[in-house]
TORROLO-775043 format. One line per 2 residues: their letters; for each residue z, y, x of N, C-alpha, C, O, CB. Coordinates in nm, 3 decimals, always signed. Glycine has a CB too. Layout:
// residues N
A) Z:Y:X:Z:Y:X:Z:Y:X:Z:Y:X:Z:Y:X ~ ...
// end
This chain:
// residues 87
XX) +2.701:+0.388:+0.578:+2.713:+0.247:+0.608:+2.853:+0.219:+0.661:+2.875:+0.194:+0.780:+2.606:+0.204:+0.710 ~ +2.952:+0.224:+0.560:+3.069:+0.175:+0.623:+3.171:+0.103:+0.528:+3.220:+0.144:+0.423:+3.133:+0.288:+0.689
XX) +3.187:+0.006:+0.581:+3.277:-0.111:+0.471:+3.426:-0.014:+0.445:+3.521:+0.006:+0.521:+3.328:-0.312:+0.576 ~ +3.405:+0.025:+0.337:+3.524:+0.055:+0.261:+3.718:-0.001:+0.243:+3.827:+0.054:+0.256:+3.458:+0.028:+0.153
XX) +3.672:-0.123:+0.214:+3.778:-0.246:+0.154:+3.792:-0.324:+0.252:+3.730:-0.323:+0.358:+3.733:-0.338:+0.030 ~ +3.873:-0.393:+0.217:+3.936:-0.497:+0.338:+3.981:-0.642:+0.259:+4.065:-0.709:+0.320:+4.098:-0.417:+0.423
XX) +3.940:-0.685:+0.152:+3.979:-0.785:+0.106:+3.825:-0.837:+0.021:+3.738:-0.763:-0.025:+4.120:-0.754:+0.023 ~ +3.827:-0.938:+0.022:+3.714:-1.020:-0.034:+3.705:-1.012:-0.166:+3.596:-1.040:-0.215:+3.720:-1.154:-0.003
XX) +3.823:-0.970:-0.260:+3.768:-0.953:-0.380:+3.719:-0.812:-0.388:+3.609:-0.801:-0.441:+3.861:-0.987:-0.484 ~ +3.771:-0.709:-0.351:+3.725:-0.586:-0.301:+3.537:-0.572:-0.290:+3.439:-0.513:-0.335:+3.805:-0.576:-0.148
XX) +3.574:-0.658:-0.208:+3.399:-0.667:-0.111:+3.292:-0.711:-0.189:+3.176:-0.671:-0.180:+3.386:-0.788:+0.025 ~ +3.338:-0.798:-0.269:+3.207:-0.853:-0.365:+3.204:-0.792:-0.417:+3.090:-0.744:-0.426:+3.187:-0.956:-0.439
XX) +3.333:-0.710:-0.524:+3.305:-0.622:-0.647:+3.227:-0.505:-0.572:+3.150:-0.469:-0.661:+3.454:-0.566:-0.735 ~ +3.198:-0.420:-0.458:+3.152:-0.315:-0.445:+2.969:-0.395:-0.389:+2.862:-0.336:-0.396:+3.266:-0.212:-0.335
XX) +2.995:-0.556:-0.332:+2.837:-0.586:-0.325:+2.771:-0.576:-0.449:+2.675:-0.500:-0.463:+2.804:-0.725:-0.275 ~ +2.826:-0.663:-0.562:+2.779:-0.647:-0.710:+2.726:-0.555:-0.746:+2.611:-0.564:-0.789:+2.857:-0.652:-0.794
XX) +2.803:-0.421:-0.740:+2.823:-0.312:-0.805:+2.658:-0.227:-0.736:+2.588:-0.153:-0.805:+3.000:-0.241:-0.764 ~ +2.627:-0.266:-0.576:+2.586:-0.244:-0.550:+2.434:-0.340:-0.575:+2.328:-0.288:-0.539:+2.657:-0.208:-0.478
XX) +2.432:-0.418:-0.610:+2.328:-0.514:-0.658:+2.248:-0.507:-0.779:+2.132:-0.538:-0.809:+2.382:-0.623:-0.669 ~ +2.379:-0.436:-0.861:+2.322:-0.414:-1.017:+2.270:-0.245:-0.997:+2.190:-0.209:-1.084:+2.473:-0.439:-1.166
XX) +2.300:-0.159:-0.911:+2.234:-0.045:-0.887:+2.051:-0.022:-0.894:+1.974:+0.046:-0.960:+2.289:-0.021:-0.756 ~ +2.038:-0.152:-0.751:+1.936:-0.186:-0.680:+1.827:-0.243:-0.813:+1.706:-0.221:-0.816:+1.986:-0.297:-0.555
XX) +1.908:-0.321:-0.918:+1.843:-0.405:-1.015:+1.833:-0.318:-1.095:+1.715:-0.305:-1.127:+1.900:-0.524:-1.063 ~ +1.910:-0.236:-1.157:+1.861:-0.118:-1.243:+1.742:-0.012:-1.210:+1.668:+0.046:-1.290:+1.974:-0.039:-1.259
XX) +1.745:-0.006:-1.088:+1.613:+0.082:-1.056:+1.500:+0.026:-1.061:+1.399:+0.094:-1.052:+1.607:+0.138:-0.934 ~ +1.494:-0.121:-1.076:+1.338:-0.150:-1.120:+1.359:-0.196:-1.239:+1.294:-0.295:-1.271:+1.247:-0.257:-1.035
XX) +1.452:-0.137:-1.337:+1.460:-0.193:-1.475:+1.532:-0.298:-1.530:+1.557:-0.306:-1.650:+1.360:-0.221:-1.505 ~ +1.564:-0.379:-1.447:+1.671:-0.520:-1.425:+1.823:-0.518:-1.440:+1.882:-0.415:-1.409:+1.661:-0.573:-1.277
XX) +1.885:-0.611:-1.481:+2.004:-0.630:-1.440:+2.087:-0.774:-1.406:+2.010:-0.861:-1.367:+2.058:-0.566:-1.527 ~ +2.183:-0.803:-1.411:+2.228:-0.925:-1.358:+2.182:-1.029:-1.442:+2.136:-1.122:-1.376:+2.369:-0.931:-1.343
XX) +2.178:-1.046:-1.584:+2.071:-1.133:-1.619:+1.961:-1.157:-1.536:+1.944:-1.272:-1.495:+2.022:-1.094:-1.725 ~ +1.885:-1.072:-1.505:+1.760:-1.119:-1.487:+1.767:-1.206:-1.337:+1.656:-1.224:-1.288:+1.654:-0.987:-1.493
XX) +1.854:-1.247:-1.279:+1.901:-1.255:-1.137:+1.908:-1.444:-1.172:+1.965:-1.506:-1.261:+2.081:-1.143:-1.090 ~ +1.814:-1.493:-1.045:+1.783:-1.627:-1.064:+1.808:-1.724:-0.971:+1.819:-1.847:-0.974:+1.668:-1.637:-1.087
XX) +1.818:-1.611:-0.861:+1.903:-1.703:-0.735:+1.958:-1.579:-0.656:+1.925:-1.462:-0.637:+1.788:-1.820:-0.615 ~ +2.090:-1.691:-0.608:+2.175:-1.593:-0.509:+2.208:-1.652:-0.413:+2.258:-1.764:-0.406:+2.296:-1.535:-0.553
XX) +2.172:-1.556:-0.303:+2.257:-1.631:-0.125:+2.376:-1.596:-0.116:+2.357:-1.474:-0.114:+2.201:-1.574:+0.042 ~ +2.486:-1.607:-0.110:+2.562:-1.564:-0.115:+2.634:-1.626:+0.084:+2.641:-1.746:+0.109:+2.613:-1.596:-0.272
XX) +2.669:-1.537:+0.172:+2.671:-1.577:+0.288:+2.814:-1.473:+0.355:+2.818:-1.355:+0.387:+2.508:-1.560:+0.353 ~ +2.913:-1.574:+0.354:+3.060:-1.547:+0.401:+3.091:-1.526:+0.534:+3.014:-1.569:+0.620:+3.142:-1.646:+0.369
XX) +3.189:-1.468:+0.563:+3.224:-1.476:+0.733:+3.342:-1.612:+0.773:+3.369:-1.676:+0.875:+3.313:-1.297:+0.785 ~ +3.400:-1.610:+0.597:+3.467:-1.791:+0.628:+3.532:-1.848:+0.509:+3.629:-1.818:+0.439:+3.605:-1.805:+0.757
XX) +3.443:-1.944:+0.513:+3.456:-2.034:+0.370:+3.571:-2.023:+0.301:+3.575:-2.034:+0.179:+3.446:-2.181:+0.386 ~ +3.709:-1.993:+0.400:+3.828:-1.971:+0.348:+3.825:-1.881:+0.240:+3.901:-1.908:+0.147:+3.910:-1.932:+0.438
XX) +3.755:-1.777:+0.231:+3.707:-1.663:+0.118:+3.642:-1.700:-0.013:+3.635:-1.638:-0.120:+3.603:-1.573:+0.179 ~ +3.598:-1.814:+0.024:+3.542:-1.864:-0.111:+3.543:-1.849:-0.277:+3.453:-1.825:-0.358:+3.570:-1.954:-0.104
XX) +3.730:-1.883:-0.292:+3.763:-1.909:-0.412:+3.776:-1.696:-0.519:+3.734:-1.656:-0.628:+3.940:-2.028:-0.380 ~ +3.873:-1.613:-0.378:+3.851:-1.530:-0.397:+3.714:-1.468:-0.435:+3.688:-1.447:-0.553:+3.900:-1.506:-0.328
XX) +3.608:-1.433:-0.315:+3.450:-1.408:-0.372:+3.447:-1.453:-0.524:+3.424:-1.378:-0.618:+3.325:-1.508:-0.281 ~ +3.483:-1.630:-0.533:+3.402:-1.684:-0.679:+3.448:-1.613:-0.789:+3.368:-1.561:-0.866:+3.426:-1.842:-0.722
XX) +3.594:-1.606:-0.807:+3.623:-1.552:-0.928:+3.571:-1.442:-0.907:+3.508:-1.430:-1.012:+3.751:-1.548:-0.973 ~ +3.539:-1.313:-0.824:+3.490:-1.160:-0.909:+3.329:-1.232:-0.905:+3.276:-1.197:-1.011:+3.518:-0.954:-0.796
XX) +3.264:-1.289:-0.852:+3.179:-1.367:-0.863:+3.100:-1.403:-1.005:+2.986:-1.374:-1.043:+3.236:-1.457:-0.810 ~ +3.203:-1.476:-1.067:+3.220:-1.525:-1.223:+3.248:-1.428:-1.336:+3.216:-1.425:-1.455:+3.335:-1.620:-1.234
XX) +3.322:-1.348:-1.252:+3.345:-1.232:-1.359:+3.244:-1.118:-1.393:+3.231:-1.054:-1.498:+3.459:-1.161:-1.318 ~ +3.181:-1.111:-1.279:+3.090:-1.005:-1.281:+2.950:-1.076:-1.342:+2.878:-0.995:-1.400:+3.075:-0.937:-1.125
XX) +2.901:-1.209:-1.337:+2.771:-1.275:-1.393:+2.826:-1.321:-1.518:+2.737:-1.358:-1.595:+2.701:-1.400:-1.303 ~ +2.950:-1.333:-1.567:+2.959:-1.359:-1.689:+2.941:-1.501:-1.701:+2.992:-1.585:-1.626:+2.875:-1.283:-1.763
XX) +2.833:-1.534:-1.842:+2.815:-1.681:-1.844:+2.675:-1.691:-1.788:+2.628:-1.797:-1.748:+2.832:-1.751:-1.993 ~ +2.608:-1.568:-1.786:+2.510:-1.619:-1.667:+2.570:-1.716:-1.534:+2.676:-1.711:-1.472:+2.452:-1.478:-1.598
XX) +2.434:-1.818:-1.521:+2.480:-1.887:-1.399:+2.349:-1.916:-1.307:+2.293:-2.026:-1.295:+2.560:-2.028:-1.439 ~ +2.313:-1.794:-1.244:+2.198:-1.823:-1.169:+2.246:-1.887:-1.030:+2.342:-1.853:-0.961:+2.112:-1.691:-1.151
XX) +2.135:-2.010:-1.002:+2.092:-2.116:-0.890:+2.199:-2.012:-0.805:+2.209:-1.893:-0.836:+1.890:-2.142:-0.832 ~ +2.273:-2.070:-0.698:+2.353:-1.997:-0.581:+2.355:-2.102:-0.475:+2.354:-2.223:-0.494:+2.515:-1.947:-0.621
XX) +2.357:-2.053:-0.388:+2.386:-2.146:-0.230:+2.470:-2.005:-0.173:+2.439:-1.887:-0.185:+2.196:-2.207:-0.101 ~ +2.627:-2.091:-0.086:+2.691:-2.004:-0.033:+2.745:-2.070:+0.109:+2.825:-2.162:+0.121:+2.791:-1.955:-0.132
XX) +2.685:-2.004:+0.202:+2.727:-2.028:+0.347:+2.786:-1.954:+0.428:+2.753:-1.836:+0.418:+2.644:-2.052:+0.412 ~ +2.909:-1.992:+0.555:+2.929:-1.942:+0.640:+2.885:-1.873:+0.749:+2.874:-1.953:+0.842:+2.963:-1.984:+0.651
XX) +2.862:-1.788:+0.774:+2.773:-1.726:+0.872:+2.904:-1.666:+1.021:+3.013:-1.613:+1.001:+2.671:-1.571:+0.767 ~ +2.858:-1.689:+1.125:+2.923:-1.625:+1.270:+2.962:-1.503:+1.258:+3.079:-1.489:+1.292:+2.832:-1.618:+1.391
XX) +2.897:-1.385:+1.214:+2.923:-1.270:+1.156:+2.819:-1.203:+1.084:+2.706:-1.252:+1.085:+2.969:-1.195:+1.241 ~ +2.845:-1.090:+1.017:+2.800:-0.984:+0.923:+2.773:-0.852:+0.990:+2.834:-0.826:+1.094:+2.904:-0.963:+0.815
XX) +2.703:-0.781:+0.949:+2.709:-0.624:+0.964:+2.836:-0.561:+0.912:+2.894:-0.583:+0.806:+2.592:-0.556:+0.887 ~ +2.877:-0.448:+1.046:+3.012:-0.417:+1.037:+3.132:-0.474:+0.966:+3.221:-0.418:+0.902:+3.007:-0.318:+1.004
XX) +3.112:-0.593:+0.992:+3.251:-0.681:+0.987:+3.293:-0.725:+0.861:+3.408:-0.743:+0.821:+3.370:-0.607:+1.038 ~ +3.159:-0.742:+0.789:+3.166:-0.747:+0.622:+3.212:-0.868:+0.649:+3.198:-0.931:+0.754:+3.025:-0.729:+0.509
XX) +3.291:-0.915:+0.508:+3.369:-1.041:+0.471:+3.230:-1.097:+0.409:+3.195:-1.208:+0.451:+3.522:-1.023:+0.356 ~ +3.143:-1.030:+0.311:+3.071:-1.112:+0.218:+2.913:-1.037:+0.241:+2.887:-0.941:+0.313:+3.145:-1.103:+0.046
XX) +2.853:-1.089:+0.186:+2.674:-0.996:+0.203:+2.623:-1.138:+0.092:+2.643:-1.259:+0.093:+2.555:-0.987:+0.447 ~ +2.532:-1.021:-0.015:+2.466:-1.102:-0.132:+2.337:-1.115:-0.135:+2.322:-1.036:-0.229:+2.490:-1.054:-0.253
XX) +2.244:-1.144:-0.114:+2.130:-1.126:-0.183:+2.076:-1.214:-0.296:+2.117:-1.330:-0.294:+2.048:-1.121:-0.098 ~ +1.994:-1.180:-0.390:+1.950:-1.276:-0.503:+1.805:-1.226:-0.489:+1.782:-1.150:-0.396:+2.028:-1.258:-0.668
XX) +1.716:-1.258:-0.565:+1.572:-1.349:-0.646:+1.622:-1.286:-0.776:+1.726:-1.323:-0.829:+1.563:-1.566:-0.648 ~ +1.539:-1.185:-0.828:+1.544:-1.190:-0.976:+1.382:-1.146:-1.011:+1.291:-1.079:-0.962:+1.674:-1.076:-1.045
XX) +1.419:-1.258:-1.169:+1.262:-1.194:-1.242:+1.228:-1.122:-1.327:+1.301:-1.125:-1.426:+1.190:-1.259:-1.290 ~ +1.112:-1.032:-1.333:+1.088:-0.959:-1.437:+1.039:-1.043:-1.601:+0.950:-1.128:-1.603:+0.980:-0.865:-1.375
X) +1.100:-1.007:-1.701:+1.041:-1.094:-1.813:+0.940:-1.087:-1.879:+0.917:-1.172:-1.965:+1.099:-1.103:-1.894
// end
């Protein structure tokens, strides 16, 4: 458990990376992903997060809400969770 990276595009690409892990083990992948929280340490991070964001869902565009939060576990810039369904 220890944040690696230090920059927000950094941080998403290794949350992702780590999302599509989690989704592959029950058979899933970022398709199947239907909503995302997506919850920052400061909105200022935004635009960065979005693009690896965009890059990594492709033209998928699942439902997202993204908020500022006071802080994170160990000082994370970003923390993801999504809602995905089985087909």
């Amino acid at each position: 458990m220890k944040i690696e990276s230090s920059t927000i595009e950094e941080q998403t690409k290794r949350v992702i990376q780590n999302l599509k892990s989690v989704l592959q083990e029950a058979g899933l992948n970022l398709n199947s992903v239907i909503k995302s929280n997506v919850f920052l340490s400061d909105m200022e991070l935004f635009s960065g997060m979005n693009a690896v964001y965009a890059e990594c869902f492709g033209e998928h565009r699942p439902a997202r809400s993204t908020v500022a939060v006071k802080g994170l576990p160990y000082n994370a810039l970003v923390e993801i969770e999504c809602i995905a369904e089985f087909n």
